[in-house]
C-alpha positions in Angstrom: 19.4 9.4 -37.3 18.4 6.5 -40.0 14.9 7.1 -39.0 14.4 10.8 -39.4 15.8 10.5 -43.0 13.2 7.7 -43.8 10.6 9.9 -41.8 11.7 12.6 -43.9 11.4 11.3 -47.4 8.1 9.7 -46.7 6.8 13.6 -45.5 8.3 15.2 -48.5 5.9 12.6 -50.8 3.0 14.1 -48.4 3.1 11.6 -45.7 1.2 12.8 -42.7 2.1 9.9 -40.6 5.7 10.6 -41.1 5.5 14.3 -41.1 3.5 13.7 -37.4 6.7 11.5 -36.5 9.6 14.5 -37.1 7.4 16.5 -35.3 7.8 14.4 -32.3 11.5 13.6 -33.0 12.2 17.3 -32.9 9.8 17.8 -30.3 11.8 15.3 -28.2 15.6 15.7 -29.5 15.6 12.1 -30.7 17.8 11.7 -33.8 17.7 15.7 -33.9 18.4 18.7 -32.1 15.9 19.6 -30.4 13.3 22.5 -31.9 10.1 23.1 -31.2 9.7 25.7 -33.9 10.4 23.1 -36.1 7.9 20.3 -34.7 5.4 23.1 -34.8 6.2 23.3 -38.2 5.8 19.5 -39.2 3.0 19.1 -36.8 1.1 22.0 -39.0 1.5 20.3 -42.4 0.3 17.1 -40.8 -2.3 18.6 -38.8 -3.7 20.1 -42.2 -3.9 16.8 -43.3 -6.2 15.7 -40.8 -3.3 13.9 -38.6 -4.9 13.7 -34.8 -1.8 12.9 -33.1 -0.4 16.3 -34.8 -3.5 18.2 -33.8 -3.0 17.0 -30.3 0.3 18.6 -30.4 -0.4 21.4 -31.8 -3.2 22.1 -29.1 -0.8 21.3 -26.2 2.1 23.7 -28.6 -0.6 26.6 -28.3 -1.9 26.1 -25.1 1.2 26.1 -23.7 3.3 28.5 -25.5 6.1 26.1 -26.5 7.5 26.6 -29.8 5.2 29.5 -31.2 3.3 32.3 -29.3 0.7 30.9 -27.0 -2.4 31.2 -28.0 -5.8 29.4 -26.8 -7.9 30.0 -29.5 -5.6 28.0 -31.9 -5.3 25.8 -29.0 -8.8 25.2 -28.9 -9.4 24.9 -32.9 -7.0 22.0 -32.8 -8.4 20.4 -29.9 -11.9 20.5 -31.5 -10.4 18.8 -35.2 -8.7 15.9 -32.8 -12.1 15.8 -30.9 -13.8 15.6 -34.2 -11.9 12.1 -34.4 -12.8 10.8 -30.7 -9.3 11.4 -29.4 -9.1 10.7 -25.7 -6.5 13.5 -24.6 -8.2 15.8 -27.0 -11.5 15.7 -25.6 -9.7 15.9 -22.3 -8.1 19.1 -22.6 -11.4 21.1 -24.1 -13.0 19.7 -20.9 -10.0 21.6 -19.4 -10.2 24.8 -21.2 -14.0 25.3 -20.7 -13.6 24.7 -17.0 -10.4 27.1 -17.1 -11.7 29.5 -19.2 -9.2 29.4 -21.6 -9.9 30.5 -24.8 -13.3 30.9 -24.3 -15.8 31.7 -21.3 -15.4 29.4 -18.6 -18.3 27.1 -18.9 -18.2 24.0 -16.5 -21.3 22.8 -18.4 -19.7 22.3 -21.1 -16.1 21.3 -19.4 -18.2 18.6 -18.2 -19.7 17.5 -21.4 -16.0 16.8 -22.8 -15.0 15.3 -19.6 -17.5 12.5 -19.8 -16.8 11.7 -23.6 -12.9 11.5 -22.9 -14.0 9.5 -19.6 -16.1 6.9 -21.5 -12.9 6.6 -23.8 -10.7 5.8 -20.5 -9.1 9.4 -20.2 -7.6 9.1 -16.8 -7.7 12.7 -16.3 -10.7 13.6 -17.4 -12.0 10.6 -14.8 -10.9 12.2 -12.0 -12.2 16.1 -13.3 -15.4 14.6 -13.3 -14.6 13.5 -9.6 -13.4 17.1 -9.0 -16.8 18.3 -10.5 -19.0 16.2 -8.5 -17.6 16.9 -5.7 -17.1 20.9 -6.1 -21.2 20.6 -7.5 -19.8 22.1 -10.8 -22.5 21.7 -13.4 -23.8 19.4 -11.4 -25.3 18.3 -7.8 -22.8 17.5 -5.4 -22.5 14.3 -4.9 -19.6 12.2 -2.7 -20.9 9.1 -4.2 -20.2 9.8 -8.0 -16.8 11.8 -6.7 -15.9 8.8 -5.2 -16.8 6.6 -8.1 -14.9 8.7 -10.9 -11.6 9.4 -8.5 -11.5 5.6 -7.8 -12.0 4.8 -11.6 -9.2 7.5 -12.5 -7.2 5.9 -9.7 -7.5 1.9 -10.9 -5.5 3.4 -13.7 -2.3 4.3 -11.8 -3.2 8.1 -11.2 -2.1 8.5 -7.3 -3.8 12.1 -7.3 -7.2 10.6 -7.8 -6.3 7.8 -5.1 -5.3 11.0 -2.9 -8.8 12.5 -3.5 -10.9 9.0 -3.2 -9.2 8.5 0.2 -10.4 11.9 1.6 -14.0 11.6 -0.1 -14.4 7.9 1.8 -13.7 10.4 5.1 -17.3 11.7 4.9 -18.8 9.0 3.2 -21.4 6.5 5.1 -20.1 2.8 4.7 -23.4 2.3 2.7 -22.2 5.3 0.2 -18.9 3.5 -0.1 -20.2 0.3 -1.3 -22.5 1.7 -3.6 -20.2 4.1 -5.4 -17.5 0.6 -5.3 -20.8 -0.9 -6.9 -20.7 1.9 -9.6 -16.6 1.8 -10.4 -17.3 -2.3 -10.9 -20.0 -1.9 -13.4 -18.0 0.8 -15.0 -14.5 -1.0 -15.5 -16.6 -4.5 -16.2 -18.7 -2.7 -18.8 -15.7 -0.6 -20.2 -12.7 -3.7 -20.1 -14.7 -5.3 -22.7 
């Protein structure tokens, strides 16, 4: 309770940081009752003020309906301000909408375009989309190797779905593909762990 009233007096003298935090403490029911109308609220003014955690929020608020109307295209115009900043989870979800279709034409050229930046920025997600992709050909050739490589990459990062999908890629794999795409997830993580 302490902290919301420090979080509020710092957003009432314009502090997005602070404004970004009630947000979540509504969001969440920590210190507050919980109310997503009013974490929209908070997340707005912050968001205006170029907070990328707020933007985030408000993306996933939109896209999902929670605490205002859903709505994709407001979905998507945050998602594209927190891209603007190299957000991981950002850059992640307009790689989802594109290959949903959500808010715009489903595109999985350009799904896979904000799939690879959120990737190269460790998005565990958005690895194992791009596994998906390669191995549905979805912009893309079809290829088991690069599947292999992006679920296994997704998957050294605790996500069992990925794990899931690498296991049943390795099924119709050569042992020669195997090692190659292991090749490719060691260069990745040694080249990205930097």
């Amino acid at each position: 309770a302490e902290a919301v009233e420090w979080f509020r007096k710092a957003a009432e003298q314009g502090d997005a940081g602070a404004q970004s935090n009630l947000g979540a403490m509504y969001a969440e029911g920590k210190g507050v009752t919980q109310n997503f109308t009013e974490a929209a609220r908070r997340w707005r003014k912050a968001a205006a003020q170029g907070n990328v955690a707020a933007q985030v929020n408000l993306g996933l608020m939109y896209g999902t309906g929670k605490g205002v109307s859903q709505d994709y295209s407001k979905a998507l115009r945050w998602y594209r301000k927190a891209a603007m900043q190299d957000d991981a989870v950002a850059l992640s979800n307009l790689g989802l909408m594109y290959y949903k279709g959500q808010g715009v034409a489903q595109d999985y050229t350009e799904a896979l375009k904000w799939f690879l930046r959120a990737a190269e920025r460790g998005h565990a997600e958005a690895q194992a989309n791009l596994g998906v992709m390669y191995y549905n050909g979805q912009a893309v050739q079809q290829d088991n190797v690069k599947a292999y490589t992006w679920f296994n990459i997704a998957a050294a990062q605790g996500m069992s779905e990925a794990q899931n999908h690498q296991f049943a890629i390795a099924r119709q794999m050569t042992s020669a593909q195997i090692t190659k795409a292991q090749r490719l997830v060691r260069d990745w993580l040694a080249k990205h762990r930097q």
